[in-house]
MDAnalysis code that builds the backbone (N, CA, C; Angstrom):
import MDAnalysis as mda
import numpy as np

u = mda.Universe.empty(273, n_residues=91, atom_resindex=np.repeat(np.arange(91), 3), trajectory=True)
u.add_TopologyAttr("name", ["N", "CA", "C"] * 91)
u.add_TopologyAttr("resid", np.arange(1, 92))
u.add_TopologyAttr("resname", ["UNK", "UNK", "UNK", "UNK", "UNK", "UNK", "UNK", "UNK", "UNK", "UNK", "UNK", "UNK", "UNK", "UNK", "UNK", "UNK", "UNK", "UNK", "UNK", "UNK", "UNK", "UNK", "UNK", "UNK", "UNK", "UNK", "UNK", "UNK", "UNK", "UNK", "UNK", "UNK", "UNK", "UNK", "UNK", "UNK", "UNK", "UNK", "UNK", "UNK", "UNK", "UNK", "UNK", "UNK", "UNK", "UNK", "UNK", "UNK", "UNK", "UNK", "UNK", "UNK", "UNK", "UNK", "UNK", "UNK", "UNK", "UNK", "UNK", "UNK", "UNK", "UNK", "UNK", "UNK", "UNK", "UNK", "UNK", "UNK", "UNK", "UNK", "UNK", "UNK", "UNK", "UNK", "UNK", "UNK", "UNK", "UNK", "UNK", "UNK", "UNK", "UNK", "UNK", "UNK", "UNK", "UNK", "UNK", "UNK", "UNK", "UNK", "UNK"])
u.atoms.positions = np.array([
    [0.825, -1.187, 0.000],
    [0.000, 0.000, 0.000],
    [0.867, 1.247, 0.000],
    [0.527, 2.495, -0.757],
    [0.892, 3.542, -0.653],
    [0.195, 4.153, 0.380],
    [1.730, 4.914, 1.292],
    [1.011, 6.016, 2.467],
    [0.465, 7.228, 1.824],
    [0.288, 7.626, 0.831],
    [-0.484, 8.220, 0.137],
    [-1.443, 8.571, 0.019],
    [-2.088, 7.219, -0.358],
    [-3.531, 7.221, -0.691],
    [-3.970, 6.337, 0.230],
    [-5.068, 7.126, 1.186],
    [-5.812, 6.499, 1.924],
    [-7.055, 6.030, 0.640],
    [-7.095, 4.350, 1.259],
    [-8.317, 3.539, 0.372],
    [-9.814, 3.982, 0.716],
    [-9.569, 3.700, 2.243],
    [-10.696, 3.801, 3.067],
    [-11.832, 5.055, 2.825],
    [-10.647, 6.188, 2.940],
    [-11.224, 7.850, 2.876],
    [-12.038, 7.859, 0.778],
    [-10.641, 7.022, -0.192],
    [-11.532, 7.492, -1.320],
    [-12.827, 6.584, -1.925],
    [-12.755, 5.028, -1.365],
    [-14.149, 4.906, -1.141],
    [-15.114, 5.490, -0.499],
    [-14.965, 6.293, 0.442],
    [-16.364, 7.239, 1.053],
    [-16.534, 8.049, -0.054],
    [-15.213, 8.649, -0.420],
    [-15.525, 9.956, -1.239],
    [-16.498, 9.457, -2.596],
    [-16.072, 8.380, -2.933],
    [-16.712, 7.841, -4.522],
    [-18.090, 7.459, -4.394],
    [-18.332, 7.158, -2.994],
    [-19.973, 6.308, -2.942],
    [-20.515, 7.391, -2.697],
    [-20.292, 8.471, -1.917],
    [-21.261, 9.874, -1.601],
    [-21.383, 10.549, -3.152],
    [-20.055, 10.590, -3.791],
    [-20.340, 11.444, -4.680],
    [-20.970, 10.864, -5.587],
    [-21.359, 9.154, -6.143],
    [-22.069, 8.837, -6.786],
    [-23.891, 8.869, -6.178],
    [-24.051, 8.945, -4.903],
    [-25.150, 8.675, -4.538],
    [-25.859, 10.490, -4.204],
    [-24.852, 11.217, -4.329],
    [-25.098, 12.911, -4.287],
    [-25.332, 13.377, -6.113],
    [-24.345, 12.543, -6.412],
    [-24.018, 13.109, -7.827],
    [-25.282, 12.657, -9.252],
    [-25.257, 11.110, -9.245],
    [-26.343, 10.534, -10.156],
    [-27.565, 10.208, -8.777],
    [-27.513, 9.874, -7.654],
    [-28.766, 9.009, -6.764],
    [-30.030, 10.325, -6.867],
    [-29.729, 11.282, -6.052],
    [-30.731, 12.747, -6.305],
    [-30.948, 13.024, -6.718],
    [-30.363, 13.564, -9.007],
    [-31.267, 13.816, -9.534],
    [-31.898, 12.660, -9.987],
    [-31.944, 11.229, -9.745],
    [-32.267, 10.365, -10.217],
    [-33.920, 10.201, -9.600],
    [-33.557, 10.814, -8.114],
    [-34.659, 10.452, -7.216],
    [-35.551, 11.482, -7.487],
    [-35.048, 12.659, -7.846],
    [-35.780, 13.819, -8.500],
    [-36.360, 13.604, -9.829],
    [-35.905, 12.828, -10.752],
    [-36.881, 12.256, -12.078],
    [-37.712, 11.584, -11.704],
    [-37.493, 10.617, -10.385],
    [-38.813, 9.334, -10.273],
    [-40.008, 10.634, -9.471],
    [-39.095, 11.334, -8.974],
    [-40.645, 12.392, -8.164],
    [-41.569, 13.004, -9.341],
    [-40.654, 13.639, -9.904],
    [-41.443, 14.200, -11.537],
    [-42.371, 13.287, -12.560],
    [-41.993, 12.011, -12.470],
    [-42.481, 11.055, -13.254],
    [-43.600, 10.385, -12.562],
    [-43.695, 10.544, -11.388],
    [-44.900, 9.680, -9.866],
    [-45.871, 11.329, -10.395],
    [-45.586, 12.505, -10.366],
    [-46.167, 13.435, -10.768],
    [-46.793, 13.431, -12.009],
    [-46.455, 12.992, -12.946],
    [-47.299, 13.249, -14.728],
    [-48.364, 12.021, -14.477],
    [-49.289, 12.217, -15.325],
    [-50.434, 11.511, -15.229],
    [-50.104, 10.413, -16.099],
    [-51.252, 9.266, -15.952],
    [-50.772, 8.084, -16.337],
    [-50.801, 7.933, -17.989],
    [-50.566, 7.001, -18.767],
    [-49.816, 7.382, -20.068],
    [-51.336, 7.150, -20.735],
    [-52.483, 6.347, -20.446],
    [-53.830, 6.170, -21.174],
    [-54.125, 7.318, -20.758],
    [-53.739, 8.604, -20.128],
    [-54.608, 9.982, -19.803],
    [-54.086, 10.523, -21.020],
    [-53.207, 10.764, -21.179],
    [-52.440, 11.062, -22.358],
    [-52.946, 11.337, -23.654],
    [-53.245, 10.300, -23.969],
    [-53.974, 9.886, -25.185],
    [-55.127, 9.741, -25.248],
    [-55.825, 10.868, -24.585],
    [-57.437, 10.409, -24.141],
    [-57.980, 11.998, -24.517],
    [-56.874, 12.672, -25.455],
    [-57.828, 13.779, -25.833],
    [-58.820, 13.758, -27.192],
    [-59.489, 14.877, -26.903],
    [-60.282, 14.685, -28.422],
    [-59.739, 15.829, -29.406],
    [-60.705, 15.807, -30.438],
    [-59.791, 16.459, -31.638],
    [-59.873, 17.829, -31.134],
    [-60.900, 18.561, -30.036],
    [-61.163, 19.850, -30.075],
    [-60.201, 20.641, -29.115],
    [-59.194, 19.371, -28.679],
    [-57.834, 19.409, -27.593],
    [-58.309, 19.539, -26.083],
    [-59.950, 18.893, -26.197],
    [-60.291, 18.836, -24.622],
    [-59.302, 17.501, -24.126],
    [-58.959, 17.340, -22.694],
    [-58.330, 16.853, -22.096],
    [-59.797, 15.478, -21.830],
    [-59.614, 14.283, -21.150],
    [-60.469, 13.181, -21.018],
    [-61.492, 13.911, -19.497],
    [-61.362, 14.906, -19.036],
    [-62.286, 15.077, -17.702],
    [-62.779, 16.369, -18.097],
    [-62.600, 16.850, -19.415],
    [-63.304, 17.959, -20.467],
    [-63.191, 19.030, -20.328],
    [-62.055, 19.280, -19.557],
    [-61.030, 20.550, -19.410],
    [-59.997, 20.363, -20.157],
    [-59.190, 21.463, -20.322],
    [-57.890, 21.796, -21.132],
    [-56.576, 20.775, -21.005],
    [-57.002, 20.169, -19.541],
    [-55.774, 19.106, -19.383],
    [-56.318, 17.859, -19.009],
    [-55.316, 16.774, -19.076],
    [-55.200, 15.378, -18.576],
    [-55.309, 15.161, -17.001],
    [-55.616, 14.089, -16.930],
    [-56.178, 13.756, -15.769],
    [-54.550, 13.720, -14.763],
    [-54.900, 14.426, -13.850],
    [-53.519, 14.450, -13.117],
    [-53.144, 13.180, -12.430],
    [-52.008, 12.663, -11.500],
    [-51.711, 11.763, -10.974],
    [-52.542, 11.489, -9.666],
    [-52.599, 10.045, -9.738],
    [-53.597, 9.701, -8.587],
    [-52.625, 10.251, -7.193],
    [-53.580, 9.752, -5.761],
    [-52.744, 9.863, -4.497],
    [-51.073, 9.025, -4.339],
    [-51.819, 8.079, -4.771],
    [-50.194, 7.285, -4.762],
    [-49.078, 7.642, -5.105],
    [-49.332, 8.203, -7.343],
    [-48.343, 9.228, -7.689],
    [-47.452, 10.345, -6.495],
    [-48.602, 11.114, -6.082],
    [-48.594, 12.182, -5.313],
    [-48.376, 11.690, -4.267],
    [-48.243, 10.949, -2.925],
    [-47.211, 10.536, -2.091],
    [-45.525, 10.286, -2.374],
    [-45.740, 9.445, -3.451],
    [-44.304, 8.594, -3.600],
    [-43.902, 10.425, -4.035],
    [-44.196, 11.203, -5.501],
    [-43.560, 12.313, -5.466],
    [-43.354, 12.964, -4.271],
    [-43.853, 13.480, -3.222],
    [-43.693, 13.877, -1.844],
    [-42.668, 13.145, -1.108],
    [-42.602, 12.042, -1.070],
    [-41.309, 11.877, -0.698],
    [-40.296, 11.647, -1.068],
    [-40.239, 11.742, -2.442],
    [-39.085, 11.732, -3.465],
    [-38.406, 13.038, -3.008],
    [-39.559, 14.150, -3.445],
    [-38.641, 15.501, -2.761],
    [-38.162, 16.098, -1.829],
    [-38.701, 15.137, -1.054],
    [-38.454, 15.498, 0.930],
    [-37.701, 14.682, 0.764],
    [-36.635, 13.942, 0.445],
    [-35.400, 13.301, 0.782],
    [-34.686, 14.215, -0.183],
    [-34.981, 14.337, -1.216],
    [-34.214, 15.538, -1.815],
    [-33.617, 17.052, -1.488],
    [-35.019, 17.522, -0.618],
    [-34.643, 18.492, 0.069],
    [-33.928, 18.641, 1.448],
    [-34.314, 17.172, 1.857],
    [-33.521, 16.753, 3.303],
    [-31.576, 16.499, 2.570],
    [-31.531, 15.954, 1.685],
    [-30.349, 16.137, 1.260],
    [-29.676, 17.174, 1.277],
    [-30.020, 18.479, 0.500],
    [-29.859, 19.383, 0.366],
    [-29.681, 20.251, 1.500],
    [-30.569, 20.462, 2.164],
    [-30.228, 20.868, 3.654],
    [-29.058, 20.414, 4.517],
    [-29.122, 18.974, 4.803],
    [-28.081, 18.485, 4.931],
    [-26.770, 18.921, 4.690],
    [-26.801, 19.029, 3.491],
    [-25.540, 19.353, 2.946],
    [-25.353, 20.944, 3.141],
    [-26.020, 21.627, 3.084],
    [-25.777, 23.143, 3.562],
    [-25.397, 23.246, 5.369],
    [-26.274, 22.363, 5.676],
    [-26.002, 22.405, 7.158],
    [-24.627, 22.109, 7.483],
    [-23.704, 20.773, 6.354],
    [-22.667, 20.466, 7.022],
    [-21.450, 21.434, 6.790],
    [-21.733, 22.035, 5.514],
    [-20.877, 23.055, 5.143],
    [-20.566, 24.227, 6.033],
    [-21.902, 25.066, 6.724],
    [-21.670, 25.941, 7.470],
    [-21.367, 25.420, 8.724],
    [-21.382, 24.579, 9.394],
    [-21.372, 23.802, 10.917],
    [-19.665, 23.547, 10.368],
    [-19.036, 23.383, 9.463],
    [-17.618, 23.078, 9.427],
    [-16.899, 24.373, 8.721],
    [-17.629, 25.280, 8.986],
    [-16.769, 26.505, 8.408],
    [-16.081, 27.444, 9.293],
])
């Protein structure tokens, strides 16, 4: 082993920065995507561009959508905080 390079320290560094770097916005697409309505709403307009519930838009995402998005972004934003918190608490 090189006294150099600590192993230990750049595996932390590589798993945070993959799970900061691709995991969050990843978790931030599945929130956006639990958000859009389901894909038969979609395709459920008519020619006069009414939406299927005969308003201008598609039928939005059920409760379920709308939980799982809710906590997609509350770990997102708990991240985020997090990470501001540790920055100033070590400055």
């Amino acid at each position: 082993m090189n006294s150099w390079i600590n192993l230990t320290a750049l595996w932390k560094i590589v798993v945070v920065g993959l799970l900061a770097g691709a995991g969050l916005p990843a978790l931030f697409a599945v929130g956006l995507r639990a958000l859009s309505p389901a894909r038969g709403a979609e395709s459920g307009t008519t020619r006069g561009g009414q939406g299927p519930d005969g308003g201008g838009r598609a039928a939005s995402a059920g409760s379920p959508g709308l939980a799982l998005a809710v906590l997609c972004f509350a770990v997102v934003l708990a991240a985020i905080g997090w990470g501001i918190y540790s920055i100033v608490s070590h400055s």
